[in-house]
C-alpha positions as CSV (number, residue, x, y, z in Angstrom):
1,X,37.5,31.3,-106.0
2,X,37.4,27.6,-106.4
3,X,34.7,26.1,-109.1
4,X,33.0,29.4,-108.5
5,X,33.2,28.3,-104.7
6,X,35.2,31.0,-102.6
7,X,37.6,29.8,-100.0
8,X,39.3,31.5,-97.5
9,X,43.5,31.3,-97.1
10,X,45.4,32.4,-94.4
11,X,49.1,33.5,-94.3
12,X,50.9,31.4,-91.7
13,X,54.4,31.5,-91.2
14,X,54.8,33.0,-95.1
15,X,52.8,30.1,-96.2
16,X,49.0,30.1,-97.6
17,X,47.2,27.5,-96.0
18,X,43.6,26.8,-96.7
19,X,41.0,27.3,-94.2
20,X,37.9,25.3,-93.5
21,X,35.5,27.4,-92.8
22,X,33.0,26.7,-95.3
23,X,32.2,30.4,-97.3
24,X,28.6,29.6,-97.6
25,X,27.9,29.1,-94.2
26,X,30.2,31.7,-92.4
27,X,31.0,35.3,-94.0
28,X,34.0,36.8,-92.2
29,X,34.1,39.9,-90.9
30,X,37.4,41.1,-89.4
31,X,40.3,40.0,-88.1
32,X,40.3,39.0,-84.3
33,X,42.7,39.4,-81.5
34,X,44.9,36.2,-81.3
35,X,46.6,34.5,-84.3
36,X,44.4,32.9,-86.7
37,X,41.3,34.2,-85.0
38,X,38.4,35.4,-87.4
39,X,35.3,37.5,-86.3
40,X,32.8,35.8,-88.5
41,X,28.6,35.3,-89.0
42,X,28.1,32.6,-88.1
43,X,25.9,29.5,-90.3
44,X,22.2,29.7,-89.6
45,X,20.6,27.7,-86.6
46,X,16.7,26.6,-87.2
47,X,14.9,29.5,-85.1
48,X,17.7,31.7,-84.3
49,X,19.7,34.8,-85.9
50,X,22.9,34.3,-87.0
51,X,25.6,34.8,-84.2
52,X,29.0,37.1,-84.6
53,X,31.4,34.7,-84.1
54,X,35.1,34.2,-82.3
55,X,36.3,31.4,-85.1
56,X,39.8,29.6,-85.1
57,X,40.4,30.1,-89.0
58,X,42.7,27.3,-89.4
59,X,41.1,24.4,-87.8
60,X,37.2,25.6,-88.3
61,X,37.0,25.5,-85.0
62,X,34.0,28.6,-83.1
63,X,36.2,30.1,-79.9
64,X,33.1,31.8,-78.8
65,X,29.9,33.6,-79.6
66,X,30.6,37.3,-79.5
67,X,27.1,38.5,-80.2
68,X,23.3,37.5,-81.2
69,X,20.5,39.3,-81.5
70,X,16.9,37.8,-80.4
71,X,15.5,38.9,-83.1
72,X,17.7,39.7,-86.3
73,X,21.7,38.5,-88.1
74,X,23.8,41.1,-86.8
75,X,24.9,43.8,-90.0
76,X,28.4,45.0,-89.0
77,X,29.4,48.0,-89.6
78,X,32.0,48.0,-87.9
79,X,34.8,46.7,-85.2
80,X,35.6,48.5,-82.8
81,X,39.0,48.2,-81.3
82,X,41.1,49.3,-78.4
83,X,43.5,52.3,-79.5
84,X,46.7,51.2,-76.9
85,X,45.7,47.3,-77.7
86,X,44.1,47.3,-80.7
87,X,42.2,44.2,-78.4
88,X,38.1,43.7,-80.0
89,X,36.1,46.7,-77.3
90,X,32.8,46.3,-79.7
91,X,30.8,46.6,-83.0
92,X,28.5,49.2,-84.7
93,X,25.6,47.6,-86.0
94,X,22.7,48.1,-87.9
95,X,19.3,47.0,-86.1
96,X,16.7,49.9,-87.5
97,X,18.9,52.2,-86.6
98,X,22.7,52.6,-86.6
99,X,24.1,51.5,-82.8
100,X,26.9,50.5,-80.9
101,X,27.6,47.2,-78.7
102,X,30.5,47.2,-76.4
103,X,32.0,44.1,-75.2
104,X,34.8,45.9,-73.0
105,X,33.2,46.3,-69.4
106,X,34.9,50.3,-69.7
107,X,33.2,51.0,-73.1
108,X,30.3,50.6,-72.0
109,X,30.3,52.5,-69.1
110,X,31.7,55.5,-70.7
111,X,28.9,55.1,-73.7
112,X,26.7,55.4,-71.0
113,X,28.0,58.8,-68.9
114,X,28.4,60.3,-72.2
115,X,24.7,59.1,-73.2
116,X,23.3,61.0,-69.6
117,X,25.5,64.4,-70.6
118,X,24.4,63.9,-74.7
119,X,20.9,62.5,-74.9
120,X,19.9,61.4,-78.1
C-alpha cells in the first residue's frame, strides 16, 4: 500500500520492480504462463462485463482477452492448469451456478464425453 493506494511489484531478476497496472482498474488473479504475465479483470468498458485478461505486468501492457461474458464480470474461482505443463487449460467460475470454461481445445472435449456418460 501506497497512500492507502495498493500497487503491485513484481520480482525480476531478484529485484522488485513496480508494476503499472493501476489496482483500481485491474484486480489480478493468477499468475500466467510466460514471464511477467498476469491473469487479471480487466477495467470496466461503458456497456460491457469486465474481461479476464492476459496482461504483461511490467509494461501494463493486455496480451490478450482470455474470457468475457455477455452478460456478467467473470468471478474466478479458479485456474485451471495443465498437470505435465502447468500451461493456463481453463477457469471455474461463478455465473448462477459454479462452472467450468476450458480454453485447451482437449479439455473441452473430455468435459464434454465425460458430461454424455455423467449428466448433471
Amino acid at each position: 500500500m501506497d497512500d492507502g493506494i495498493g500497487r503491485l511489484f513484481i520480482l525480476r531478476k531478484s529485484v522488485w520492480v513496480s508494476s503499472p497496472l493501476d489496482s483500481g482498474r485491474y484486480e489480478p488473479i493468477a499468475a500466467g504462463d510466460a514471464d511477467d504475465e498476469l491473469l487479471a479483470i480487466g477495467p470496466r468498458q461503458e456497456g460491457k462485463p469486465r474481461a479476464l485478461l492476459r496482461v504483461n505486468a511490467v509494461t501494463g501492457q493486455m496480451i490478450a482477452t482470455l474470457y468475457q461474458d455477455d452478460h456478467c464480470d467473470p468471478d474466478v474461482r479458479r485456474v485451471l492448469r495443465h498437470p505435465g505443463t502447468g500451461a493456463i487449460s481453463g477457469i471455474d467460475l461463478y455465473r448462477g451456478k459454479l462452472g467450468t470454461v476450458w480454453f485447451d481445445p482437449d479439455c473441452a472435449t473430455t468435459q464434454a464425453q465425460l458430461n454424455k456418460v455423467f449428466p448433471g
